[in-house]
N, C-alpha and C positions, 0 to 999 in steps of 0.2 A: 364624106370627104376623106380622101384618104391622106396621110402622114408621111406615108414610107417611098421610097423609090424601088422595083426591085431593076435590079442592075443584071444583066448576062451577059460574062464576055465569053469567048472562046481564045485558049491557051495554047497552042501545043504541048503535047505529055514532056519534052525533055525541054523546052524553056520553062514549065513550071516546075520541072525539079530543079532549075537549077536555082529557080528565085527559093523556093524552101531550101536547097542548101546552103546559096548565098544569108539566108536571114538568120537560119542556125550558127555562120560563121560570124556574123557581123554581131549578135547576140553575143558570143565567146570575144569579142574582139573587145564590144562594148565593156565587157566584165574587165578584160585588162588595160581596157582605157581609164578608167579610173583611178587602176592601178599607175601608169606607167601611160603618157600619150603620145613615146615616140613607136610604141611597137604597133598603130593600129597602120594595117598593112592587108592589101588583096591579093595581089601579083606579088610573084617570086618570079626570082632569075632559076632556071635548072640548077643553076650550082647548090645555091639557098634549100632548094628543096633536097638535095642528093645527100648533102649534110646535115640535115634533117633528123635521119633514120629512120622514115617512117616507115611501116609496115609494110610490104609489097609493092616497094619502090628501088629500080636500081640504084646505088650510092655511087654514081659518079655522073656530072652533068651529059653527058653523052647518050648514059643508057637514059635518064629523065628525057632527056629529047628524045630520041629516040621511040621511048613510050608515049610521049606527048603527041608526037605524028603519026604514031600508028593507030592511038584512040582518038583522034584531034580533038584534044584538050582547047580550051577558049586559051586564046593567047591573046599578044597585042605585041608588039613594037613598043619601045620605050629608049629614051636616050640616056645614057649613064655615064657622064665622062665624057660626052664628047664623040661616044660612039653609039651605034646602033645595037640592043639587045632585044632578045625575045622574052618575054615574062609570061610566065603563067596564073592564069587566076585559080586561087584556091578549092572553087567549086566542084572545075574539072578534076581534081585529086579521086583518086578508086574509094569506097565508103571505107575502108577499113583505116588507110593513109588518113582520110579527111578527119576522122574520128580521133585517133591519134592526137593529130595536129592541135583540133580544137581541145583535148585533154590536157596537152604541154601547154596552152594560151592559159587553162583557167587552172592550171598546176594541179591535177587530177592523177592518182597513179596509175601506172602501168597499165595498158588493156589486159596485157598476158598475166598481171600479177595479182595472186590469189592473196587473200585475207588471212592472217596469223591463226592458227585454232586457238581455241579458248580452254584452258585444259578443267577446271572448273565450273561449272553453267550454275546457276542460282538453283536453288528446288524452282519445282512451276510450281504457283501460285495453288493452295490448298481452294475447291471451288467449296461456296459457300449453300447449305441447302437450299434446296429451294421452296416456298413457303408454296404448302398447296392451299385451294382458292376455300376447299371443304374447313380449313383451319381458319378462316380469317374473318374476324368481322367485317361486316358493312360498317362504314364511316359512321353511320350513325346512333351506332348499338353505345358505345362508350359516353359520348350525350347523355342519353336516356337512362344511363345506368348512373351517373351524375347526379342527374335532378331528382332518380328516388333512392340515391342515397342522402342527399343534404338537403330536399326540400317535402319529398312527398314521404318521407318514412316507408320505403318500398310499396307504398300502393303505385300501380304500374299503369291503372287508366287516369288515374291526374297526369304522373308525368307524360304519359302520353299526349294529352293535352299542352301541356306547356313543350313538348319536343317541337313544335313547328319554328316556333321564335329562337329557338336555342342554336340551329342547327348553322352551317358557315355555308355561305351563298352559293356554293359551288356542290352541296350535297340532296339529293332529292330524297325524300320524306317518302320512303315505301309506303304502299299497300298497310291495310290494319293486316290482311292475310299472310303477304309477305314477310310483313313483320313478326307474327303467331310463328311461323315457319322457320324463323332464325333462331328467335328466342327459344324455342323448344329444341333445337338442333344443338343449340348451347349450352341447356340445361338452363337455361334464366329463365323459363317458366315452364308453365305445368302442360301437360298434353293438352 
C-alpha cells in the first residue's frame, strides 16, 4: 500500500521564475514584517521605484515606465486618491534592481560595497602532528598491561586470561597471534 502521492504539474519557465522570485521577495518582506508591518508591500508606483536608486533602473518615473513597457513588467491598475495608477510588482524588477531592493528591505550593505581589509590576520592555526597508526596501540594493549602489573606480577598468559572480562564492550579481543605481533612491535614481549 502505498503512503505518498506523486504529483506532476507542468509550469511555464517564466511563470515559475516569477513565483521563485516572488517567494524570495516575500521571504525579504517577511523578515521586515516583523520588524515594522507597514512596509509589507508588492507593487510600486514608477515614481517609488525611480526614487529608489536601484541598480539599472532609470530615476525618473518616466524612464521606469517606460522600461516597464518595453520589457512588460507584470503591472495592474490600482486606485490611489481617487484616481487611476499603474503599479508595478516587484518580481518584474531586472535581477540586479530586485537584489538590491530585497538587500535595503532586510538592511544589508551595498551590492557594490567591498569589505574593510583587515590589516592584521591572526597566525593560522600551528597544525597539530599526526599520530601514525605504526605508533599506537590497540585499545587493548593498556588493559593487559594493567592486570600484569597489579594482578599477575608480569606473568603475561594469566593476564591474558583475565583480559577477556576486563576489556569495555566496544573493543574486540585480537587473535593470541595478533596479539604476539603488537607486543613484540612494542617491545612488551620477547620475539
Amino acid at each position: 500500500m502505498r503512503n505518498s502521492l506523486d504529483l506532476h504539474v507542468s509550469v511555464p519557465a517564466d511563470e515559475f521564475a516569477y513565483l521563485k522570485r516572488r517567494v524570495v521577495y516575500l521571504e525579504a518582506v517577511l523578515m521586515r514584517v516583523v520588524r515594522d508591518s507597514e512596509l509589507m508591500r508588492e507593487w510600486f508606483a514608477p515614481a517609488e521605484i525611480a526614487g529608489m536608486g536601484l541598480p539599472g533602473l532609470p530615476d525618473t518615473p518616466e524612464g521606469v515606465t517606460r522600461k516597464a513597457n518595453k520589457e512588460r513588467w507584470r503591472r495592474r491598475k490600482t486606485r490611489v486618491r481617487g484616481s487611476w495608477m499603474q503599479v508595478i510588482h516587484v518580481t518584474s524588477l531586472p535581477a540586479r534592481a530586485f537584489d538590491a531592493l530585497v538587500s535595503m528591505i532586510l538592511e544589508l550593505p551595498d551590492i557594490n560595497e567591498t569589505a574593510p581589509l583587515v590589516d592584521v590576520l591572526p597566525p593560522p592555526p600551528i597544525p597539530k602532528p599526526a599520530i601514525s597508526d605504526a605508533n599506537t596501540a590497540p585499545p587493548w594493549v593498556l588493559p593487559l598491561m594493567r592486570i600484569m602489573k597489579r594482578e599477575t606480577s608480569g606473568n603475561l598468559s594469566e593476564a591474558w586470561q583475565i583480559l577477556p572480562e576486563r576489556l569495555p564492550p566496544d573493543v574486540a579481543l585480537p587473535t593470541v597471534e595478533e596479539a604476539a605481533a603488537v607486543l613484540v612491535r612494542f617491545g612488551l614481549a620477547g620475539k
